[in-house]
Structures are given as structure tokens and as C-alpha cells.
PDB file of the backbone (N, CA, C, O) and the ligand in Angstrom, with CONECT records:
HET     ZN  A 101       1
ATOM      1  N   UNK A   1     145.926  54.079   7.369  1.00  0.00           N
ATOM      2  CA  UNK A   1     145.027  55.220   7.110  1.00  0.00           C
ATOM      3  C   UNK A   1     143.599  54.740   6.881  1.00  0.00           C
ATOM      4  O   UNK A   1     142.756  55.589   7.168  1.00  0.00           O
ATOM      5  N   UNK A   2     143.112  53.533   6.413  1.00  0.00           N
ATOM      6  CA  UNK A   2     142.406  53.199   5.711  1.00  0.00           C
ATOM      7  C   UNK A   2     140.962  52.304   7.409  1.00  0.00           C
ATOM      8  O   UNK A   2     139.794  51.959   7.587  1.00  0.00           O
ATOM      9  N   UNK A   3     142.197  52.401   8.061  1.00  0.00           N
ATOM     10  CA  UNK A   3     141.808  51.620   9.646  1.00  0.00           C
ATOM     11  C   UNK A   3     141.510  52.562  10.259  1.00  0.00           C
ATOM     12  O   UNK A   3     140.700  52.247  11.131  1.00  0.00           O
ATOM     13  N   UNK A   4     141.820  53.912  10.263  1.00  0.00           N
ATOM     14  CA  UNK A   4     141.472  55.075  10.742  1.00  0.00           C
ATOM     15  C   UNK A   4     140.229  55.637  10.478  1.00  0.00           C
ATOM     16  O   UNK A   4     139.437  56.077  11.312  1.00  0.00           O
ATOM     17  N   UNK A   5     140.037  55.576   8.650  1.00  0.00           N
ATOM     18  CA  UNK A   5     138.876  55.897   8.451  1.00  0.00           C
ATOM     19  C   UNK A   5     137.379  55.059   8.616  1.00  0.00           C
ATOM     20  O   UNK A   5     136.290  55.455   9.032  1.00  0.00           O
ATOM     21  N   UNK A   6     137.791  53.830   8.141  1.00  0.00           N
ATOM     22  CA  UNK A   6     136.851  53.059   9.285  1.00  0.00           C
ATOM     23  C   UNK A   6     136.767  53.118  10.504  1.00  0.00           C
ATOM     24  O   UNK A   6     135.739  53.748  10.754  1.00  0.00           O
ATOM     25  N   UNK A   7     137.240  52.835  11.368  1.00  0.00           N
ATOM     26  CA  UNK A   7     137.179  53.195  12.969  1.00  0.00           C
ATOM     27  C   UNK A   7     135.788  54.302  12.870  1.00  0.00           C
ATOM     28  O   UNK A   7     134.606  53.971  12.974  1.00  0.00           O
ATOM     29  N   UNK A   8     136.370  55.786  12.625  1.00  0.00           N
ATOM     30  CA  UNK A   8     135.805  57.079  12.450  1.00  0.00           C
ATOM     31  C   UNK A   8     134.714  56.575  11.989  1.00  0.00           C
ATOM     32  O   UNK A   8     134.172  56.316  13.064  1.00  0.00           O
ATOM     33  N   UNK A   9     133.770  56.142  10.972  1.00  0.00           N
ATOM     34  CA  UNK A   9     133.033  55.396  10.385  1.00  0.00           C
ATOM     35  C   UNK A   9     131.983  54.979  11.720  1.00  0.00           C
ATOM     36  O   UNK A   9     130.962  55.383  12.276  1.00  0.00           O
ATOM     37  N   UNK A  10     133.025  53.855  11.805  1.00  0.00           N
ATOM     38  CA  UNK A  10     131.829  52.691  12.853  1.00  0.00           C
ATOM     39  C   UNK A  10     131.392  53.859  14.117  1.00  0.00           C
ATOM     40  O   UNK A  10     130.218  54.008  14.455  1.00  0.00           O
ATOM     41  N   UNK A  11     132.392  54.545  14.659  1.00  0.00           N
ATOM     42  CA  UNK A  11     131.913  55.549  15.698  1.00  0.00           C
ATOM     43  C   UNK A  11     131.130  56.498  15.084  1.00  0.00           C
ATOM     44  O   UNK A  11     130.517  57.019  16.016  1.00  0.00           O
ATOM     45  N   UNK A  12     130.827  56.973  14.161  1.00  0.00           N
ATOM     46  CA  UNK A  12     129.911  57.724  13.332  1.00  0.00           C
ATOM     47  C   UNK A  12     128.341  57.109  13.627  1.00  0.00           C
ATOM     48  O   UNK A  12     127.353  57.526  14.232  1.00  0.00           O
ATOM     49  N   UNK A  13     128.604  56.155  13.027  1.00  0.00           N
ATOM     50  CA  UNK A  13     127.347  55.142  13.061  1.00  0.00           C
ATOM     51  C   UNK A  13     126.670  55.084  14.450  1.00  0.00           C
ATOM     52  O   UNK A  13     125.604  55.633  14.728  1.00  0.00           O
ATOM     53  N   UNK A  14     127.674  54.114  15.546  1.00  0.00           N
ATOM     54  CA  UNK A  14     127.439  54.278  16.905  1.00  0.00           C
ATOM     55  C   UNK A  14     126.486  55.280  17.369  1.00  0.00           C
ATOM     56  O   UNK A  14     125.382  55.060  17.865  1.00  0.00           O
ATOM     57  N   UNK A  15     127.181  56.688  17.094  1.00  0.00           N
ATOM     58  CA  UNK A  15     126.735  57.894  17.886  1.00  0.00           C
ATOM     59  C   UNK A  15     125.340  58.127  17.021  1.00  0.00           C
ATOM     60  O   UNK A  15     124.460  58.640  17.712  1.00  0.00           O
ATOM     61  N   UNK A  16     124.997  57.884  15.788  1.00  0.00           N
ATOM     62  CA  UNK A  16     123.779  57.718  15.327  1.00  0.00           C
ATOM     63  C   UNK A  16     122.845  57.113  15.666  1.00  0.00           C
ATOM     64  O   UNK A  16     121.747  57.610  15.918  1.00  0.00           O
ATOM     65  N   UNK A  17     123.173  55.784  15.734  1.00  0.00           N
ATOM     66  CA  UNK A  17     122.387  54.994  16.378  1.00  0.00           C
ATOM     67  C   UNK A  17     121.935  55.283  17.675  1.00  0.00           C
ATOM     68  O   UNK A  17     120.765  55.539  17.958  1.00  0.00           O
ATOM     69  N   UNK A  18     122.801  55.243  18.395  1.00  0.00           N
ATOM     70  CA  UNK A  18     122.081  56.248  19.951  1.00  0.00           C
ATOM     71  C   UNK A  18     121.263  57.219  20.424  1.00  0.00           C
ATOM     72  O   UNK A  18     120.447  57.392  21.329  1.00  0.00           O
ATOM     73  N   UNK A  19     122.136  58.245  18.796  1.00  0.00           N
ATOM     74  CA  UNK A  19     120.647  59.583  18.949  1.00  0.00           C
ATOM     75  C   UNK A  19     119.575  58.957  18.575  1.00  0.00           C
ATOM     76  O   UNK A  19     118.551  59.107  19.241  1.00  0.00           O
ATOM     77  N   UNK A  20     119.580  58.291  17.660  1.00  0.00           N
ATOM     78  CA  UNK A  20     117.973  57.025  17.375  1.00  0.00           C
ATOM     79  C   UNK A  20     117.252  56.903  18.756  1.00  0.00           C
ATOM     80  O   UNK A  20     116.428  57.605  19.342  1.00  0.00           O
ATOM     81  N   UNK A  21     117.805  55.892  19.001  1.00  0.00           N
ATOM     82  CA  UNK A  21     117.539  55.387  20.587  1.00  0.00           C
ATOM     83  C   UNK A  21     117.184  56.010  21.867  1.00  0.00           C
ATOM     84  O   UNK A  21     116.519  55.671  22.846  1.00  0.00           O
ATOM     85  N   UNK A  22     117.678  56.763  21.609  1.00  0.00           N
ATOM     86  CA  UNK A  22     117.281  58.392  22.771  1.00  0.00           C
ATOM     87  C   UNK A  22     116.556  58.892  22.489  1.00  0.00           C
ATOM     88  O   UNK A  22     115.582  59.027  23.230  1.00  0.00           O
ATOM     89  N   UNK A  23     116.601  59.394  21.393  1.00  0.00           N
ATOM     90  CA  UNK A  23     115.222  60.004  20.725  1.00  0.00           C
ATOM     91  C   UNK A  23     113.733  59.106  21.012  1.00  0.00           C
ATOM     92  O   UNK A  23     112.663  59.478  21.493  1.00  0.00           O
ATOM     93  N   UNK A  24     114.131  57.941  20.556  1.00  0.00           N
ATOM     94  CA  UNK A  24     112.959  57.314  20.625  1.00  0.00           C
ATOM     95  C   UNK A  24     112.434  57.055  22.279  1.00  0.00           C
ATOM     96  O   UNK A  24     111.258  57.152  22.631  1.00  0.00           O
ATOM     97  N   UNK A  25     113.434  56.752  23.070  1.00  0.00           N
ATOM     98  CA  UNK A  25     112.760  56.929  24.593  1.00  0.00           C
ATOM     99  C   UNK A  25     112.252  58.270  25.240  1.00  0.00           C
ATOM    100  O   UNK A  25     111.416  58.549  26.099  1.00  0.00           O
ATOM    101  N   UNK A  26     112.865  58.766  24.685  1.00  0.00           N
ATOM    102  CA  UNK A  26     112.635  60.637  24.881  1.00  0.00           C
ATOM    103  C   UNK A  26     110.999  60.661  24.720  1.00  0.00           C
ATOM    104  O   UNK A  26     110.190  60.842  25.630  1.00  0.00           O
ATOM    105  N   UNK A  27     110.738  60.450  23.427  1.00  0.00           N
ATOM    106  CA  UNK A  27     109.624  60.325  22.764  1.00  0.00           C
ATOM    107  C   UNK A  27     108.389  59.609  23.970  1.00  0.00           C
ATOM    108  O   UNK A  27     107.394  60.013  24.572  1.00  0.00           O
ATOM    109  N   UNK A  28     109.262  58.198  23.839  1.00  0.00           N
ATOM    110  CA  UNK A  28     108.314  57.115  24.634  1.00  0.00           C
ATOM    111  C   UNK A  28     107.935  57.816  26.124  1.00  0.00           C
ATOM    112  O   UNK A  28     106.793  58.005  26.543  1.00  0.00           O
ATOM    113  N   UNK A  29     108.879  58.065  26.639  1.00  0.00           N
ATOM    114  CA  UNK A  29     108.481  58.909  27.866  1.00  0.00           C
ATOM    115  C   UNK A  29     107.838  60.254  28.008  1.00  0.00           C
ATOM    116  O   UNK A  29     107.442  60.742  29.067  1.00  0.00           O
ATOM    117  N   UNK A  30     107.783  60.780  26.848  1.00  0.00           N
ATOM    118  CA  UNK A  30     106.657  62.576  26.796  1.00  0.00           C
ATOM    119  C   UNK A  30     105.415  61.637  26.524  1.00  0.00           C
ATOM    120  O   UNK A  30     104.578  61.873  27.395  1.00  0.00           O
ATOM    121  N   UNK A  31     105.070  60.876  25.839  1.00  0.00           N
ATOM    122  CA  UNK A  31     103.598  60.144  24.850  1.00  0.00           C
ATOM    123  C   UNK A  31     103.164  59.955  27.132  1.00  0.00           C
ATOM    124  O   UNK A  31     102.252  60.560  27.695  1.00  0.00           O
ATOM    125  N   UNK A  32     103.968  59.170  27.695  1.00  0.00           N
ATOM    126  CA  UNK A  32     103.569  57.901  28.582  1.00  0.00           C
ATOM    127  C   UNK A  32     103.252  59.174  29.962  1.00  0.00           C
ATOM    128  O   UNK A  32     102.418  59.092  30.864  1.00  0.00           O
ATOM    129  N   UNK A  33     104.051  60.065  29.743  1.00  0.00           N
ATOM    130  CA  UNK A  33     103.568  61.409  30.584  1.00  0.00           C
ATOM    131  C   UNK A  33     102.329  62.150  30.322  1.00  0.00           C
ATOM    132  O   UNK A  33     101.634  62.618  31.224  1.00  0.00           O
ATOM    133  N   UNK A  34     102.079  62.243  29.127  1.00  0.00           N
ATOM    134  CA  UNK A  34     100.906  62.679  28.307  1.00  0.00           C
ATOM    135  C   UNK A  34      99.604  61.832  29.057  1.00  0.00           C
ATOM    136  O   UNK A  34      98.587  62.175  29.658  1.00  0.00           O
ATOM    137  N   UNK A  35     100.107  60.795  28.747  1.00  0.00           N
ATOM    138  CA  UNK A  35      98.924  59.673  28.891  1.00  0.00           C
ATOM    139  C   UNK A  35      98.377  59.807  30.146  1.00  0.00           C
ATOM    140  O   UNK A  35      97.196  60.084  30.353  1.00  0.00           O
ATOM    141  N   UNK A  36      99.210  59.615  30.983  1.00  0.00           N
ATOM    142  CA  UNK A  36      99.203  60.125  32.670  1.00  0.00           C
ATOM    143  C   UNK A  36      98.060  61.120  32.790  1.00  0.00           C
ATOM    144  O   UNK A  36      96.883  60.827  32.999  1.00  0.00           O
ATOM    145  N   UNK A  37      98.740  62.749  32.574  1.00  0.00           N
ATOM    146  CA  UNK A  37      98.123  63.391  32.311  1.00  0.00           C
ATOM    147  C   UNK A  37      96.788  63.573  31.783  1.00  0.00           C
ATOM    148  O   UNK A  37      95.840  64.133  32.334  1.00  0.00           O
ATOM    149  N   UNK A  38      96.810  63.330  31.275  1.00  0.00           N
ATOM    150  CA  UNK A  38      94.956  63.060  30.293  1.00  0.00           C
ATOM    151  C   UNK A  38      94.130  62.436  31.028  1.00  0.00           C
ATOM    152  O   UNK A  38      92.970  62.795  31.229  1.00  0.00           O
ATOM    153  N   UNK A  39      95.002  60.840  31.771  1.00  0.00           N
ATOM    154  CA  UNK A  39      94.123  60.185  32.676  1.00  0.00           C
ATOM    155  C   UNK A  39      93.557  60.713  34.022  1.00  0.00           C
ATOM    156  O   UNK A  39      92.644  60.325  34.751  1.00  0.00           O
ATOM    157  N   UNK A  40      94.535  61.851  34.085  1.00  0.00           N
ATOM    158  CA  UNK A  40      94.237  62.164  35.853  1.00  0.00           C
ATOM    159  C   UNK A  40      93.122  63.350  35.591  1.00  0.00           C
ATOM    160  O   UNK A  40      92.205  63.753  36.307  1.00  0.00           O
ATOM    161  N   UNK A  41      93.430  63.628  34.675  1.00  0.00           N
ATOM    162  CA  UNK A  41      92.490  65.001  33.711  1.00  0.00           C
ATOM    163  C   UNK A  41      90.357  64.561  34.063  1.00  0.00           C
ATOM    164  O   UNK A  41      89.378  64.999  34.666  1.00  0.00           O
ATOM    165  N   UNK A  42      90.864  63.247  33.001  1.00  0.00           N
ATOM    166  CA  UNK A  42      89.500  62.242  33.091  1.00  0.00           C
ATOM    167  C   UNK A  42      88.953  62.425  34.273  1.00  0.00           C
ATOM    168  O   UNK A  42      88.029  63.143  34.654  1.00  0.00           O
ATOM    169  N   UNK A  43      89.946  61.361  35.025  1.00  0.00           N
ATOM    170  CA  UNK A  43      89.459  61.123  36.449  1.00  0.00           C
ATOM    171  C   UNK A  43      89.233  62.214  37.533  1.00  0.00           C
ATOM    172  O   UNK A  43      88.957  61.623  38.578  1.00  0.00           O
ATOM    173  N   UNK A  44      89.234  63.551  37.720  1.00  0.00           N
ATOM    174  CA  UNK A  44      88.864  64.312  38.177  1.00  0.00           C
ATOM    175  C   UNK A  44      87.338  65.235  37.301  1.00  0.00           C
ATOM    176  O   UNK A  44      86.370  65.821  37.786  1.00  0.00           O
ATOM    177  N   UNK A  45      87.758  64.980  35.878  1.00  0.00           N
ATOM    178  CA  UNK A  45      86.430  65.243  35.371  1.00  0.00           C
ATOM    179  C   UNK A  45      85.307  64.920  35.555  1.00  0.00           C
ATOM    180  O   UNK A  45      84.246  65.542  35.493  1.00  0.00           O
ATOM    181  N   UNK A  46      85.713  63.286  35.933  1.00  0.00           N
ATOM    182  CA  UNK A  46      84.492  62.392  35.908  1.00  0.00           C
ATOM    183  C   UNK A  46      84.070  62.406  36.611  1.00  0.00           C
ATOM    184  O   UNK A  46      82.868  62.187  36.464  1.00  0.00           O
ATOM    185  N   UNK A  47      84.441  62.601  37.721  1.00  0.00           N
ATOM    186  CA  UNK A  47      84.215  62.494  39.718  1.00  0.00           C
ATOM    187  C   UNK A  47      82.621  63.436  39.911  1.00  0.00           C
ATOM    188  O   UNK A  47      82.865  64.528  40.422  1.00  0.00           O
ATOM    189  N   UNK A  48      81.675  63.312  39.728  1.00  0.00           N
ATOM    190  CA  UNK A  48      80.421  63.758  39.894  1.00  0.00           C
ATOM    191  C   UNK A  48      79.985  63.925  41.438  1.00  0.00           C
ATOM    192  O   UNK A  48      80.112  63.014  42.255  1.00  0.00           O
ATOM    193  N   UNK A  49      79.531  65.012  41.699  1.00  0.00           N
ATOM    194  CA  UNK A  49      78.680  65.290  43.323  1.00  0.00           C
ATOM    195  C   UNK A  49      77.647  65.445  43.323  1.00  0.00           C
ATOM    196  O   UNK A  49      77.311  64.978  42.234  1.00  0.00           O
ATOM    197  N   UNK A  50      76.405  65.956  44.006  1.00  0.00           N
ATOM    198  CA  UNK A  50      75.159  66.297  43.846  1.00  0.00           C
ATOM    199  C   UNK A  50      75.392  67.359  44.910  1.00  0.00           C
ATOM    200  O   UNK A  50      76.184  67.408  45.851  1.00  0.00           O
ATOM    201  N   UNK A  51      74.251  68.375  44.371  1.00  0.00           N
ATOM    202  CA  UNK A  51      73.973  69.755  45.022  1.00  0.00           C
ATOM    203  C   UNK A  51      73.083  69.219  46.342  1.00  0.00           C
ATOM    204  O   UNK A  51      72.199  68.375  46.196  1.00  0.00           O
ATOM    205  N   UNK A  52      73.461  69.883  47.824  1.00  0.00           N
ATOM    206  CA  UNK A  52      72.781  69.522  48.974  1.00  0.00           C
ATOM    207  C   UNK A  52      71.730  70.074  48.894  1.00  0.00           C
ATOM    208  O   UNK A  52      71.038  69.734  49.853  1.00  0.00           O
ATOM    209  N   UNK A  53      70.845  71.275  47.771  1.00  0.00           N
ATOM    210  CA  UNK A  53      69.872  71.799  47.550  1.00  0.00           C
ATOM    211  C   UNK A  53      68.758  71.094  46.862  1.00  0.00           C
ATOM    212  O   UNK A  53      67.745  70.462  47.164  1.00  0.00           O
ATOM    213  N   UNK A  54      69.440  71.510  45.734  1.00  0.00           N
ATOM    214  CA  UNK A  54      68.683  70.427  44.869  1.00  0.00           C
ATOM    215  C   UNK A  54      69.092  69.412  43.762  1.00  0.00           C
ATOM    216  O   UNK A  54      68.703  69.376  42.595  1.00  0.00           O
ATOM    217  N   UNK A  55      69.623  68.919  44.152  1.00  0.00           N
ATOM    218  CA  UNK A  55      70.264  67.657  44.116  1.00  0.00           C
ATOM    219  C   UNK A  55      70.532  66.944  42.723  1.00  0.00           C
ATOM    220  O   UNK A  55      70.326  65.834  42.231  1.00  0.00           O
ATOM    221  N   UNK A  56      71.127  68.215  42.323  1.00  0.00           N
ATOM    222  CA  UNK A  56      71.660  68.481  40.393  1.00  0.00           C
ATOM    223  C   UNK A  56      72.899  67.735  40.883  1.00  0.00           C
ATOM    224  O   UNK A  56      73.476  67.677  41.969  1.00  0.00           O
ATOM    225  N   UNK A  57      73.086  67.210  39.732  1.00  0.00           N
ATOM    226  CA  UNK A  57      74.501  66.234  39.517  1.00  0.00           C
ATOM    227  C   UNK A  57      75.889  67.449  38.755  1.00  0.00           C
ATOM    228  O   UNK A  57      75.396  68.028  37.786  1.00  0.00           O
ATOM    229  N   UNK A  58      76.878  67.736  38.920  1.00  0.00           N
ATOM    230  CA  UNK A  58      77.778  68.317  38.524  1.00  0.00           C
ATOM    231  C   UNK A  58      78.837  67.810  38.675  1.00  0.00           C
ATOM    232  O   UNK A  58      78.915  67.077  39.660  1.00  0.00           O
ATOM    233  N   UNK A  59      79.729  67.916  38.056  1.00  0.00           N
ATOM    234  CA  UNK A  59      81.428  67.328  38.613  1.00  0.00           C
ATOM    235  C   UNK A  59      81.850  68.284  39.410  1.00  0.00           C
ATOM    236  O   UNK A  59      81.471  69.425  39.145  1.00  0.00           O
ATOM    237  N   UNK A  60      82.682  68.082  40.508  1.00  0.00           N
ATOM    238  CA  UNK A  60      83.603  68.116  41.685  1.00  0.00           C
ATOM    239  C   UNK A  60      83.919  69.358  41.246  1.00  0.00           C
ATOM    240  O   UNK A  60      83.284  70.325  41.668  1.00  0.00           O
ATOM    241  N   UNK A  61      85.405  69.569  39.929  1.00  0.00           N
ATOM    242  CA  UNK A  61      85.468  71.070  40.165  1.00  0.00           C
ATOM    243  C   UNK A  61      84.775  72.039  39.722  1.00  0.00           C
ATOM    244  O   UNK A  61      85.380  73.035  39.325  1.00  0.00           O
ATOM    245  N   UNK A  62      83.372  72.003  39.675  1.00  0.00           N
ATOM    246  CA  UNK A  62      82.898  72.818  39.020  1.00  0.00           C
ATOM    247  C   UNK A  62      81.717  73.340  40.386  1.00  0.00           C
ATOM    248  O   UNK A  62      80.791  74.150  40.378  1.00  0.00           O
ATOM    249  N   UNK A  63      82.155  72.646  41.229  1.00  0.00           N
ATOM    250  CA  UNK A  63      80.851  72.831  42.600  1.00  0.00           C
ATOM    251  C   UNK A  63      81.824  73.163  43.726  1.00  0.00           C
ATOM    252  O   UNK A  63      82.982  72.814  43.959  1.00  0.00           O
ATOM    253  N   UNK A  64      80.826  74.075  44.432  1.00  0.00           N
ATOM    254  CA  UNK A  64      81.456  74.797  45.740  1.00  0.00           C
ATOM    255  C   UNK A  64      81.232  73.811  47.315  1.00  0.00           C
ATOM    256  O   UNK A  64      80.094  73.639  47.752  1.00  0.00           O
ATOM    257  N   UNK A  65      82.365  73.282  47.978  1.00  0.00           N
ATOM    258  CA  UNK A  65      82.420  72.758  49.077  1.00  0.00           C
ATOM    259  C   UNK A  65      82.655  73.485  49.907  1.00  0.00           C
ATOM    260  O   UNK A  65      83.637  74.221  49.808  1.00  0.00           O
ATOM    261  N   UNK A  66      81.727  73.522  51.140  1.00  0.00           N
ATOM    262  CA  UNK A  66      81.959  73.652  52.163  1.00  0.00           C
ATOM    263  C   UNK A  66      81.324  72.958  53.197  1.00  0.00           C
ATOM    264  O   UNK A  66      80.124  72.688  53.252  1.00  0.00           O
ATOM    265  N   UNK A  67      82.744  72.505  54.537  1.00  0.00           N
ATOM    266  CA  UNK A  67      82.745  71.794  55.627  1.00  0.00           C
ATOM    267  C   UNK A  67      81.600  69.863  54.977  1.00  0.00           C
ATOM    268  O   UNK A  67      80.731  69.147  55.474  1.00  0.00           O
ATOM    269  N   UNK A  68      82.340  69.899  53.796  1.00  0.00           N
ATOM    270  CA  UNK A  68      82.150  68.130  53.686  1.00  0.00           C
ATOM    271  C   UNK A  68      81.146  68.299  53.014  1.00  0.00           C
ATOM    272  O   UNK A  68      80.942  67.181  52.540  1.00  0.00           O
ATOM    273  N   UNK A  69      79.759  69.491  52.368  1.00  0.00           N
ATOM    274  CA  UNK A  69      78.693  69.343  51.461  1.00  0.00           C
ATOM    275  C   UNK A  69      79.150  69.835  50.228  1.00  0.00           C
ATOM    276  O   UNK A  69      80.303  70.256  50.133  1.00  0.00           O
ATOM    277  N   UNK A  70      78.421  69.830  49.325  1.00  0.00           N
ATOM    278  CA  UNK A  70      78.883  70.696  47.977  1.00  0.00           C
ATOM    279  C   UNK A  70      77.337  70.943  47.268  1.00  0.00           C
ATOM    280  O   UNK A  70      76.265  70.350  47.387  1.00  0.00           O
ATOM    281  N   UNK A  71      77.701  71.897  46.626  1.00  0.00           N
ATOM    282  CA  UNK A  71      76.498  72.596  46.097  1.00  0.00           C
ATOM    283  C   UNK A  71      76.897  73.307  44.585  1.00  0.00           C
ATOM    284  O   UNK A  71      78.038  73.340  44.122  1.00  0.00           O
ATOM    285  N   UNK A  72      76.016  73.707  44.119  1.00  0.00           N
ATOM    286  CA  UNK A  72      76.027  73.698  42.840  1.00  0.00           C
ATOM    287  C   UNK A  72      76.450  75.238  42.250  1.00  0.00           C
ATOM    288  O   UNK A  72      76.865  75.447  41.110  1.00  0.00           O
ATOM    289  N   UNK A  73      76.310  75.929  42.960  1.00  0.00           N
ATOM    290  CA  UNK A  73      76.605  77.358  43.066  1.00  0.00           C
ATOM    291  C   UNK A  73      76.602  78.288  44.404  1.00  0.00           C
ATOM    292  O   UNK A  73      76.171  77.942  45.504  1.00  0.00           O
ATOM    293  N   UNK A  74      77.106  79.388  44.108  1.00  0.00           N
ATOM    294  CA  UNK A  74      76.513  80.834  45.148  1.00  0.00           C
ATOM    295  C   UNK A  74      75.723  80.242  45.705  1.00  0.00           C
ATOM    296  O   UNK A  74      76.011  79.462  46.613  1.00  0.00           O
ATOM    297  N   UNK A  75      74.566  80.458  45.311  1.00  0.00           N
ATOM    298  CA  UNK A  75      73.292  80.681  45.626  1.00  0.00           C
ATOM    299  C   UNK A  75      72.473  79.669  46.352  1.00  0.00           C
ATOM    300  O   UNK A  75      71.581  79.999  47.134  1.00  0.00           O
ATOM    301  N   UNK A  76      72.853  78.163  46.025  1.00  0.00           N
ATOM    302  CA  UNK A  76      72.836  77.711  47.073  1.00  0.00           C
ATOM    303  C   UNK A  76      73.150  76.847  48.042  1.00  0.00           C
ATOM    304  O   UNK A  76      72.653  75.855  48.575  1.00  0.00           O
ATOM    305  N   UNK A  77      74.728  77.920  48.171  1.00  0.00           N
ATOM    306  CA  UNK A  77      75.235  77.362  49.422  1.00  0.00           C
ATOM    307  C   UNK A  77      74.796  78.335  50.225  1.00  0.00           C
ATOM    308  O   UNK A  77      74.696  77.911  51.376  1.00  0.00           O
ATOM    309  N   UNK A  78      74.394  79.816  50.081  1.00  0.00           N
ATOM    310  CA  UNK A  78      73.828  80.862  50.963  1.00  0.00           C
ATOM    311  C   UNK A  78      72.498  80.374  51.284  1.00  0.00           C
ATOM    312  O   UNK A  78      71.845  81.023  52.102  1.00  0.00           O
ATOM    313  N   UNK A  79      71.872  79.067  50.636  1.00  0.00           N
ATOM    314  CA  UNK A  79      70.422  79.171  50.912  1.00  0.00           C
ATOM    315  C   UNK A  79      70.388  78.030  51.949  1.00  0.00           C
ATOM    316  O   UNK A  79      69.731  77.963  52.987  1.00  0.00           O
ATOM    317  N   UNK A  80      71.220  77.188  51.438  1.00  0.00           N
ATOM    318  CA  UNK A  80      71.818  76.224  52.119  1.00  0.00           C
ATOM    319  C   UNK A  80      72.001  76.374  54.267  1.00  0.00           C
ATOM    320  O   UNK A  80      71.846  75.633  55.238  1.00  0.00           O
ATOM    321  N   UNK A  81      72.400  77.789  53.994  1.00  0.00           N
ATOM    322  CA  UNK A  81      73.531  78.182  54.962  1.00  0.00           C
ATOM    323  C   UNK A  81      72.736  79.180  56.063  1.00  0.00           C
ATOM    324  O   UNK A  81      72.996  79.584  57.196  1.00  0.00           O
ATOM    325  N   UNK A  82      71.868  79.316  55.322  1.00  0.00           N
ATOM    326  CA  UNK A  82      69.819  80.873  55.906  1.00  0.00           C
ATOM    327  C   UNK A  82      68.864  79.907  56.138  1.00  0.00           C
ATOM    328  O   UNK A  82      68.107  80.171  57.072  1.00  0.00           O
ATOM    329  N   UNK A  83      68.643  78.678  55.459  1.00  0.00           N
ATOM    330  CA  UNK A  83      67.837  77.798  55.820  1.00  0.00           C
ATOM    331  C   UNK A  83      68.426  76.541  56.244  1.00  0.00           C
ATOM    332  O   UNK A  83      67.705  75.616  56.617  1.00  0.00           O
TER     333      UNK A  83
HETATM  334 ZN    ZN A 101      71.886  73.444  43.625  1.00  0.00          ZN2+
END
């Protein structure tokens, strides 16, 4: 009886220890996805163009492309586009 309840015991432990262990890669892998994330975040933030008008610096998604130029707004890619 006494071999029984040990046994039960050490497999107690076991299955503890594992949820530990899982947990903690679980963990390690959301942080290392995160990280990813944030970086690709950056790196599209950072990516700077200049207006074919007047030749203001802005980041990428914040400026309108068209056919390979980018510009800084509306206004002038229409001016862009008349002149
Ligand atoms: Zn502009």
C-alpha cells in the first residue's frame, strides 16, 4: 500500500513538473513572437520615403504610392499628376 502511495506521489510530481516546463516554453514562445512582432512593427515604421513634390520625408505607410513614386498626400499626388 505504502508503494502505491508513493508511485501516485512521484507521478504527481512528474505531471507538475511538466506543467512547469510547458508553461515556461509556452511563455518563451508568446515573449519570442512578441519580439518578432514589434520588430517587423519597427522596421516598417522606420522605412522613410520622400514626397516627389516637395520632398518632405515621411514613413512608407503613411504616404500615397503610385506607379513606383510616393507623395505625401492627396494633394500632391493630383499636383503631381496636372503638372
Ligand atoms: Zn508633398
Amino acid at each position: 500500500m505504502r508503494a502505491i502511495f508513493l508511485f501516485l506521489i512521484v507521478i504527481i510530481v512528474f505531471l507538475l513538473i511538466m506543467t512547469i516546463i510547458r508553461g515556461r516554453q509556452e511563455r518563451k514562445f508568446a515573449k519570442e513572437q512578441q519580439e518578432q512582432q514589434e520588430k517587423n512593427r519597427k522596421d516598417t515604421a522606420q522605412k522613410m520615403i520622400s514626397c516627389e513634390v516637395c520632398h518632405a520625408y515621411l514613413p512608407e505607410k503613411d504616404a500615397i504610392c503610385r506607379d513606383g513614386k510616393c507623395f505625401c498626400g492627396e494633394e500632391h499626388l493630383r499636383q503631381y499628376e496636372n503638372g
